[in-house]
DSSP file (Angstrom, degrees, kcal/mol; ACC not computed):
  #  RESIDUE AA STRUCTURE BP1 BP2  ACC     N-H-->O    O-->H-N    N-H-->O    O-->H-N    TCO  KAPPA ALPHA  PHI   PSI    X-CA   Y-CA   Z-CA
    1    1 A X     >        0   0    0      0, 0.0     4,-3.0     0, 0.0     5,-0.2   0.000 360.0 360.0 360.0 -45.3    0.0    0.0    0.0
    2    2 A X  H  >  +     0   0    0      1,-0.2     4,-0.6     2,-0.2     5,-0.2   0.587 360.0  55.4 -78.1   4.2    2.8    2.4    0.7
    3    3 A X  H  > S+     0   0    0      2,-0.1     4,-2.5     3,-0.1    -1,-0.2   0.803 113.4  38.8 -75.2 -53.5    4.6    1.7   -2.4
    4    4 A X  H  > S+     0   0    0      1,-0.2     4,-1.7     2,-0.2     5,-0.5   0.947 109.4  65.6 -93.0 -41.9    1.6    2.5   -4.7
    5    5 A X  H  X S+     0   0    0     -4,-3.0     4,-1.1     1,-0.2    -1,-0.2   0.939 117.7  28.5 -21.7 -64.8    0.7    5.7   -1.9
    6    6 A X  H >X S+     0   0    0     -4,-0.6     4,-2.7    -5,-0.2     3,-0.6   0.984 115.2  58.0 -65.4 -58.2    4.2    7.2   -3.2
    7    7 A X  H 3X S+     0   0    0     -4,-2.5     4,-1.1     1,-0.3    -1,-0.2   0.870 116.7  35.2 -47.1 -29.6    4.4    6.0   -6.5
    8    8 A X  H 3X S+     0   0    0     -4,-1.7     4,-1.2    -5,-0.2    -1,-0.3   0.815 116.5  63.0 -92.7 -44.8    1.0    7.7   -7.2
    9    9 A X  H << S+     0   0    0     -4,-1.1    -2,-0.3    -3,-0.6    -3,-0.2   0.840 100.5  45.5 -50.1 -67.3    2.5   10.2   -5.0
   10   10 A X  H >X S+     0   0    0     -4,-2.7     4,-1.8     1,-0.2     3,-0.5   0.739 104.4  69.0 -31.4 -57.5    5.5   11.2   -7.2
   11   11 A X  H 3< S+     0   0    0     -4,-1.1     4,-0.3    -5,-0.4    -2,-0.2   0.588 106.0  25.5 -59.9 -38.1    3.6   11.4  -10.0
   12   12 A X  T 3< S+     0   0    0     -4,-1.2    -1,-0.3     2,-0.2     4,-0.2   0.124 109.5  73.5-135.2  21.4    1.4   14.2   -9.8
   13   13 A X  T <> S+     0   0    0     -3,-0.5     4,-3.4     2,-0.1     5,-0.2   0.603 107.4  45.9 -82.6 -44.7    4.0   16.1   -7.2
   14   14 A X  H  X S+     0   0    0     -4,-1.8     4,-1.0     1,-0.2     5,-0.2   0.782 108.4  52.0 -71.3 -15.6    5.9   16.4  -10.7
   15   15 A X  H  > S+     0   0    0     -4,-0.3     4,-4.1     2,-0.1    -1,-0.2   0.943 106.7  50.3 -67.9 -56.4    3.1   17.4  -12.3
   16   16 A X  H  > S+     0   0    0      2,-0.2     4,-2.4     1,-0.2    -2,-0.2   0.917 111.4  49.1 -19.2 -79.4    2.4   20.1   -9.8
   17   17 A X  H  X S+     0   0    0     -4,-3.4     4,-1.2     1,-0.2     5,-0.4   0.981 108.6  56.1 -44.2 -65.3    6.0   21.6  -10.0
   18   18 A X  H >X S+     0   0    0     -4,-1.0     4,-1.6    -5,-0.2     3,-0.7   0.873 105.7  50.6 -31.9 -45.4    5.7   21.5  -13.8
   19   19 A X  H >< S+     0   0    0     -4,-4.1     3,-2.2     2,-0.2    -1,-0.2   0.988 105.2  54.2 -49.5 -75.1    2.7   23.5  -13.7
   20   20 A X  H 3< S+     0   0    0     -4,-2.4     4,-0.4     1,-0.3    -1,-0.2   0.418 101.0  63.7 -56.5  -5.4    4.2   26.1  -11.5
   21   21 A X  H << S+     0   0    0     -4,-1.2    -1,-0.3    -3,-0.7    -2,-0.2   0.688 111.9  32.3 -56.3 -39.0    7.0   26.6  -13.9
   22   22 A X  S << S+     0   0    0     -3,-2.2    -2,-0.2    -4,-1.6    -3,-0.1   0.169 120.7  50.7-104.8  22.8    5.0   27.7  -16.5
   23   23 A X  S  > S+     0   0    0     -4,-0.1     4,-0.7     3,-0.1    -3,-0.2   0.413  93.1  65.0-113.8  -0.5    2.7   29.2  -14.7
   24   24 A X  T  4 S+     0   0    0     -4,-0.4     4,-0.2     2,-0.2    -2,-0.1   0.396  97.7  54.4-103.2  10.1    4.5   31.3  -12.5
   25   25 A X  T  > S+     0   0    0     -4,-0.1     4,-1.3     3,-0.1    -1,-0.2   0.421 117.2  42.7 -90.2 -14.2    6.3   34.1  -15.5
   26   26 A X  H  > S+     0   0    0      2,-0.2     4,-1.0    -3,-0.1     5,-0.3   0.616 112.2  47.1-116.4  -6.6    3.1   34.6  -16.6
   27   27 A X  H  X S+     0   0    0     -4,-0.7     4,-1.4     2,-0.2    -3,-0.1   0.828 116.9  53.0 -58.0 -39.4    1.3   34.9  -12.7
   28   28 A X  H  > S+     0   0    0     -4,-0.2     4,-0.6     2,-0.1    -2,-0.2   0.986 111.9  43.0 -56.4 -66.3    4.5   37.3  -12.2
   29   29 A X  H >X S+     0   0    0     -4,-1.3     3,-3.1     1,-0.2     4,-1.0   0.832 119.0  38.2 -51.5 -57.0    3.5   39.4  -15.4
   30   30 A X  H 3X S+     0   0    0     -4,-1.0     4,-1.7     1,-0.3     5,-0.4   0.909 119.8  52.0 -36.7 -56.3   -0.6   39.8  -15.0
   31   31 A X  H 3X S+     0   0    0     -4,-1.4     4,-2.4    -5,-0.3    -1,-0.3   0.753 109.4  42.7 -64.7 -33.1    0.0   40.2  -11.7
   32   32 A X  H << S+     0   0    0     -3,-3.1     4,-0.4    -4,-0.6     3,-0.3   0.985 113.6  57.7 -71.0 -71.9    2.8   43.2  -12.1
   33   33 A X  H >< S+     0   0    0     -4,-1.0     3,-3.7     1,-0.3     4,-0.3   0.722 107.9  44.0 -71.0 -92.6    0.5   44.7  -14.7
   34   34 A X  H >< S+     0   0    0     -4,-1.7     3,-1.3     1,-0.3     4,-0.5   0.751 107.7  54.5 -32.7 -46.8   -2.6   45.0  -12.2
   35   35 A X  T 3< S+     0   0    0     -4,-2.4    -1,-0.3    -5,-0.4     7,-0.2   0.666  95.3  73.5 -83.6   4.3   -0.9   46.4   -9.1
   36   36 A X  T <  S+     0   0    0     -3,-3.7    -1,-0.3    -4,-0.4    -2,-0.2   0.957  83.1  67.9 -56.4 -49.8    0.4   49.1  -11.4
   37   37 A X  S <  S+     0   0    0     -3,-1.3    -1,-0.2    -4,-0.3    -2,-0.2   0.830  92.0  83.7 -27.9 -47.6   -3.0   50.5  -11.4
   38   38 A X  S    S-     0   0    0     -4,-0.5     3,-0.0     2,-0.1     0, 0.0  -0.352  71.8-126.6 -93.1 171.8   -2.9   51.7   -7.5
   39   39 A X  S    S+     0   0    0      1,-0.2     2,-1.0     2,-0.1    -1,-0.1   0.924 101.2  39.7 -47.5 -76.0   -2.0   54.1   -5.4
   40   40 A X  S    S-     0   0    0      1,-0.0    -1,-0.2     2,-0.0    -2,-0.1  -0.655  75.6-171.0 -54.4  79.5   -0.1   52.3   -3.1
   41   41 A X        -     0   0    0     -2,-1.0     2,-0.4    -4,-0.1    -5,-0.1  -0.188   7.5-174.4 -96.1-155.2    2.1   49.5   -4.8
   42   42 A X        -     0   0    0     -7,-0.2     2,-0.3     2,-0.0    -2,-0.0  -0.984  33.4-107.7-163.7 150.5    4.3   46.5   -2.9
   43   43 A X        -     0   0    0     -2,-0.4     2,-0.6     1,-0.0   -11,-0.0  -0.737  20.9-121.4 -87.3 143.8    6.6   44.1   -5.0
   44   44 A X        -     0   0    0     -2,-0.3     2,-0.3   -16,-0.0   -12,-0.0  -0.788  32.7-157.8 -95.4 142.6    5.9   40.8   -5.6
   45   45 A X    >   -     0   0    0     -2,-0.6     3,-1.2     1,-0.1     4,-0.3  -0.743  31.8-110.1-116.1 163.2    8.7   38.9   -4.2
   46   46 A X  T >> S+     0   0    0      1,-0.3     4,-3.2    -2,-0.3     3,-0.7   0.665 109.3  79.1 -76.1   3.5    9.6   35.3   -5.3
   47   47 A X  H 3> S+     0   0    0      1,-0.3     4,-0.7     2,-0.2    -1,-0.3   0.697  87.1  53.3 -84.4   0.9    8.3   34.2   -1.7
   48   48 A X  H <4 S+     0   0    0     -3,-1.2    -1,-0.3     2,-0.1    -2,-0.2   0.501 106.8  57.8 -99.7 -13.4    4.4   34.3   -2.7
   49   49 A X  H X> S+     0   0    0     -3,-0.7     3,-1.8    -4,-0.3     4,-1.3   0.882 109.9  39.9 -82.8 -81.1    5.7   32.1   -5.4
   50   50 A X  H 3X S+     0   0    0     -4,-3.2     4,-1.5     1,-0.3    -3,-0.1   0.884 114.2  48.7 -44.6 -49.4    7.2   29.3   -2.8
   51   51 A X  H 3X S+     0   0    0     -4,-0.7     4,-0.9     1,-0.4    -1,-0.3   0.500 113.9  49.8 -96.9  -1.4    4.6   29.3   -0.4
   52   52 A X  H <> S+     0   0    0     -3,-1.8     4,-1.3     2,-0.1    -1,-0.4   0.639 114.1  46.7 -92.3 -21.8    1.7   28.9   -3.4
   53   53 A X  H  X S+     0   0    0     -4,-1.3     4,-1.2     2,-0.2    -2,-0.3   0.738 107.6  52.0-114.2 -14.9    3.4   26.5   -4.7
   54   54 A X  H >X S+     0   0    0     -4,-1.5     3,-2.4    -5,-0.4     4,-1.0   0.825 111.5  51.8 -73.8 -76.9    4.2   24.3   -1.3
   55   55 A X  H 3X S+     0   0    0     -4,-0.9     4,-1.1     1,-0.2    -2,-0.2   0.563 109.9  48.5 -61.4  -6.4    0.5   24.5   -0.7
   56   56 A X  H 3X S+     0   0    0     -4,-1.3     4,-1.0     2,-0.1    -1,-0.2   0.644 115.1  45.9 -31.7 -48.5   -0.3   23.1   -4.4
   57   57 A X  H <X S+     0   0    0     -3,-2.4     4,-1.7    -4,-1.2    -2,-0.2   0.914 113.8  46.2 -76.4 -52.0    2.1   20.6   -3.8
   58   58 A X  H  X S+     0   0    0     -4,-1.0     4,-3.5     2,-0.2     5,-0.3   0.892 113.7  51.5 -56.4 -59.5    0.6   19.7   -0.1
   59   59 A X  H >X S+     0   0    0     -4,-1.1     4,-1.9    -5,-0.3     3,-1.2   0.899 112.4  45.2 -61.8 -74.8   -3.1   19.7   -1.5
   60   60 A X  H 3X S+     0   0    0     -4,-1.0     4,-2.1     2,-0.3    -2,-0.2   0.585 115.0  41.9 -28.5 -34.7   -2.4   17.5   -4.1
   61   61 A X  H 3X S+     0   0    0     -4,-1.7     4,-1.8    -3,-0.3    -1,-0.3   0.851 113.7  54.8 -90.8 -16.9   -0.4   15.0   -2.4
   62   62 A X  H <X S+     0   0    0     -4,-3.5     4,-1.8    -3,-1.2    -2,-0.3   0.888 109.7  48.2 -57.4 -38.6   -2.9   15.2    0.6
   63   63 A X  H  X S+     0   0    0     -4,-1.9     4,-1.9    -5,-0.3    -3,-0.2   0.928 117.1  42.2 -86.1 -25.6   -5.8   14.3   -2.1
   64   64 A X  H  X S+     0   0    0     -4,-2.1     4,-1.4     1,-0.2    -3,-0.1   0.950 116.1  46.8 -35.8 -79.6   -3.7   11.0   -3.8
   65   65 A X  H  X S+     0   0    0     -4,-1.8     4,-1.1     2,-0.2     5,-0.4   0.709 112.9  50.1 -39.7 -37.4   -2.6    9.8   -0.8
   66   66 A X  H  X S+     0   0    0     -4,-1.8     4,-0.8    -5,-0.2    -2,-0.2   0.933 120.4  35.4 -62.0 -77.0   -6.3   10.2    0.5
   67   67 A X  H >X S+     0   0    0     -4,-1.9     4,-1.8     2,-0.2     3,-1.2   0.752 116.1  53.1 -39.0 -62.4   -7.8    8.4   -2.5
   68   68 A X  H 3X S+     0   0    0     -4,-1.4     4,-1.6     1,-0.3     5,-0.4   0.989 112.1  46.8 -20.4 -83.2   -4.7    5.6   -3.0
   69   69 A X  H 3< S+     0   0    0     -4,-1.1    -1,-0.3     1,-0.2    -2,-0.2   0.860 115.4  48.1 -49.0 -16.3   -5.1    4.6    0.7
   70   70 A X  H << S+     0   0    0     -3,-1.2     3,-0.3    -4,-0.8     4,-0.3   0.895 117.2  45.7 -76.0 -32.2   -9.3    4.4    0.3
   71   71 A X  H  < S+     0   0    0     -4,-1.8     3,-0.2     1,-0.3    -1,-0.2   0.890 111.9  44.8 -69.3 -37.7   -8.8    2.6   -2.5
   72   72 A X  S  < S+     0   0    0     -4,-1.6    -1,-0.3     1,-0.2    -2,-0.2  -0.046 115.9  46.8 -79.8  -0.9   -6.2    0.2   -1.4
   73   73 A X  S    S+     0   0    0     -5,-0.4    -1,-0.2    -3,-0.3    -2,-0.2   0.261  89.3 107.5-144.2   9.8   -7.9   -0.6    1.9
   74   74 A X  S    S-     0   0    0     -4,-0.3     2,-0.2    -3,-0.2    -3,-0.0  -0.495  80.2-109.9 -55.6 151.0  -11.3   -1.0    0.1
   75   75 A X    >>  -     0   0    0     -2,-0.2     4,-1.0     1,-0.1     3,-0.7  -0.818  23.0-142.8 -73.9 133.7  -12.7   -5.0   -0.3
   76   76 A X  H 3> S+     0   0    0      1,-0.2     4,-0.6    -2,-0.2    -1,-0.1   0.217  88.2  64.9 -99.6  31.8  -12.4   -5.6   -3.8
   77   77 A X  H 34 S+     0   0    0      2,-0.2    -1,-0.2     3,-0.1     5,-0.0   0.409  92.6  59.1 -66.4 -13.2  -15.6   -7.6   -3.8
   78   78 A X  H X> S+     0   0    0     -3,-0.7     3,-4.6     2,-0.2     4,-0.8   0.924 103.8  50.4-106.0 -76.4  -17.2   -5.2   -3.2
   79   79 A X  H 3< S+     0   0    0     -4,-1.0     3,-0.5     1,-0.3    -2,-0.2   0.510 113.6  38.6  11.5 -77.0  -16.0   -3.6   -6.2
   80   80 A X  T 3< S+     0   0    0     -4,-0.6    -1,-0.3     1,-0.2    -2,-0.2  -0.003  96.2  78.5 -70.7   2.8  -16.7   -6.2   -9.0
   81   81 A X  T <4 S+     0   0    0     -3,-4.6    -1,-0.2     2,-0.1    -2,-0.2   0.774 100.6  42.1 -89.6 -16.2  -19.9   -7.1   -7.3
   82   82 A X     <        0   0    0     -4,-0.8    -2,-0.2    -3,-0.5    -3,-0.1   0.728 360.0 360.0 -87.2 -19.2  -21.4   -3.3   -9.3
   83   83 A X              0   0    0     -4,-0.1    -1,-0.2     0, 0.0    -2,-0.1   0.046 360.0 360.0 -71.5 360.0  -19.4   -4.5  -12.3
C-alpha cells in the first residue's frame, strides 16, 4: 500500500511543479501589470511564489494519498460485485 501511496504520490507532485513553472512568469507578469493601477504599490517577491506552490504541492499529495489509501484498503468484492 505504501509503495503505490508514493508511486502515485510522485507522480502528480511532478506534475504540480511542472505547472508552476509555467505558470508562475506569466502569474508574475498579469500580476505586475494589475498592481500598477494603485496608489499604493508593494513588489511581488519570489516568496508568494514558494509558499503557493508548497500548498499546491501539499493539497495534491494530501488528495492521492487520501484516495490511493481508500482505495487500497477497500474490499475488492465489493467492487466487482457493481461490475
Amino acid at each position: 500500500m505504501g509503495g503505490i501511496v508514493l508511486l502515485l504520490s510522485k507522480e502528480f507532485a511532478l506534475w504540480v511543479l511542472i505547472a508552476n513553472v509555467f505558470s508562475f512568469p506569466l502569474a508574475y507578469i498579469i500580476s505586475n501589470k494589475w498592481l500598477q493601477g494603485f496608489a499604493y504599490r508593494i513588489n511581488l517577491g519570489w516568496e508568494i511564489f514558494v509558499f503557493s506552490s508548497i500548498l499546491a504541492l501539499m493539497i495534491a499529495i494530501l488528495t492521492v494519498s487520501y484516495q490511493a489509501i481508500k482505495a487500497a484498503v477497500a474490499n475488492p468484492i465489493e467492487s466487482l460485485r457493481y461490475e
